[in-house]
C-alpha positions as CSV (number, residue, x, y, z in Angstrom):
1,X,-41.3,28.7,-78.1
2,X,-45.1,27.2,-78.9
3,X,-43.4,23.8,-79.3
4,X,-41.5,24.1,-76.4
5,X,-45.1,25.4,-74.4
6,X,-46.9,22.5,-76.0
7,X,-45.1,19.7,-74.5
8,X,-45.0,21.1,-71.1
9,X,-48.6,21.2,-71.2
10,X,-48.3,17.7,-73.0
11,X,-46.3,16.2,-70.1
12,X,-48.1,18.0,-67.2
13,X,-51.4,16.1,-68.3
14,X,-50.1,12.8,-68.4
15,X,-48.5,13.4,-64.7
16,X,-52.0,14.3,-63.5
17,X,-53.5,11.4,-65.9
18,X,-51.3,8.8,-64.1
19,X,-51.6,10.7,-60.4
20,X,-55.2,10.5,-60.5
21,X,-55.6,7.4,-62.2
22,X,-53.8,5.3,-59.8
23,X,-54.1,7.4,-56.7
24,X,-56.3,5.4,-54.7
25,X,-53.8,2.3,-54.9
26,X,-50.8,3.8,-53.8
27,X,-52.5,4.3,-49.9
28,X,-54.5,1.0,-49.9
29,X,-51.9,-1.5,-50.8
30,X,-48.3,-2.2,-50.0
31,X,-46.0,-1.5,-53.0
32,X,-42.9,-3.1,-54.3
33,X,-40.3,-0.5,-55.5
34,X,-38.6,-0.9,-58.5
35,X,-35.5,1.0,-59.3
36,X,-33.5,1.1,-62.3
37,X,-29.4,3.1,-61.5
38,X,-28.3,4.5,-64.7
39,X,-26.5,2.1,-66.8
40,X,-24.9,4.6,-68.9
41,X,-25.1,8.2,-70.0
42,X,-24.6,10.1,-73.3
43,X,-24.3,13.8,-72.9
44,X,-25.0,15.9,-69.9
45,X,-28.4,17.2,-68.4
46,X,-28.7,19.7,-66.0
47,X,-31.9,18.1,-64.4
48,X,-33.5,15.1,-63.4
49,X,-36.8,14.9,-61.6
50,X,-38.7,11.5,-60.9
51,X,-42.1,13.1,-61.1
52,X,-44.3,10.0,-60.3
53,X,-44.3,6.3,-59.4
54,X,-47.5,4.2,-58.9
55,X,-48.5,0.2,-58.8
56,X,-51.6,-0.6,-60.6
57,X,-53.9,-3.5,-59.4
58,X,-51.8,-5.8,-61.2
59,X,-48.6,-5.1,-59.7
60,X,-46.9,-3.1,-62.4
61,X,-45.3,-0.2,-61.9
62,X,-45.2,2.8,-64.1
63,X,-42.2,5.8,-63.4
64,X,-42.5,9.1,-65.1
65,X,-39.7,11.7,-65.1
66,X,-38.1,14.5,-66.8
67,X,-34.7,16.0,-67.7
68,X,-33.6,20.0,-68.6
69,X,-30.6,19.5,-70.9
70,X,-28.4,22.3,-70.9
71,X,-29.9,23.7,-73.8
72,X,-33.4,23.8,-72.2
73,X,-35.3,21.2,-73.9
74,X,-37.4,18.4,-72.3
75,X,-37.2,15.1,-72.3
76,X,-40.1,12.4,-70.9
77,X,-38.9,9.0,-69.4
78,X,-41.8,6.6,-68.8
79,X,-40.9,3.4,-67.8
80,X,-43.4,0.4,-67.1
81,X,-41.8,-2.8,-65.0
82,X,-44.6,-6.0,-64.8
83,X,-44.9,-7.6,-61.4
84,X,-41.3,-9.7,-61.8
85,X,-39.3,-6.3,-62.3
86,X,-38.9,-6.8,-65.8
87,X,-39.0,-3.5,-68.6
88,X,-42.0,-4.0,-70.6
């Protein structure tokens, strides 16, 4: 159960670390959207939320999200794409 509190906390920094730390790009520039569809899945989840996605200076663009499996555990996606829309 402290494990399980630890990483929310964990995951709810770096969401406000990546909000705030690119915040004032997302209104001053235009943004290219990257979007990956699922390729593939293994298992089930019961929830998948896209929490954040920002553009740096340099074009890249970071996605953070989470999933609720059906046992209740967390998973983090974070996901960085450089200015050509490749994975880095």
């Amino acid at each position: 159960m402290k494990t399980n509190l630890f990483f929310k906390v964990k995951v709810s920094i770096l969401i406000c670390f990546l909000s705030f730390t690119y915040c004032p790009n997302v209104f001053s520039q235009s943004q290219k959207m990257a979007f990956l569809d699922w390729h593939g899945e293994v298992g089930t989840q019961n929830f998948f939320y896209k929490n954040v996605t920002k553009t740096d200076s340099y074009g890249n663009t970071y996605i953070v999200g989470a999933t609720i499996n059906s046992y209740n555990n967390y998973d983090i996606l974070l996901v960085k794409y450089n200015r050509s829309g490749t994975i880095q």
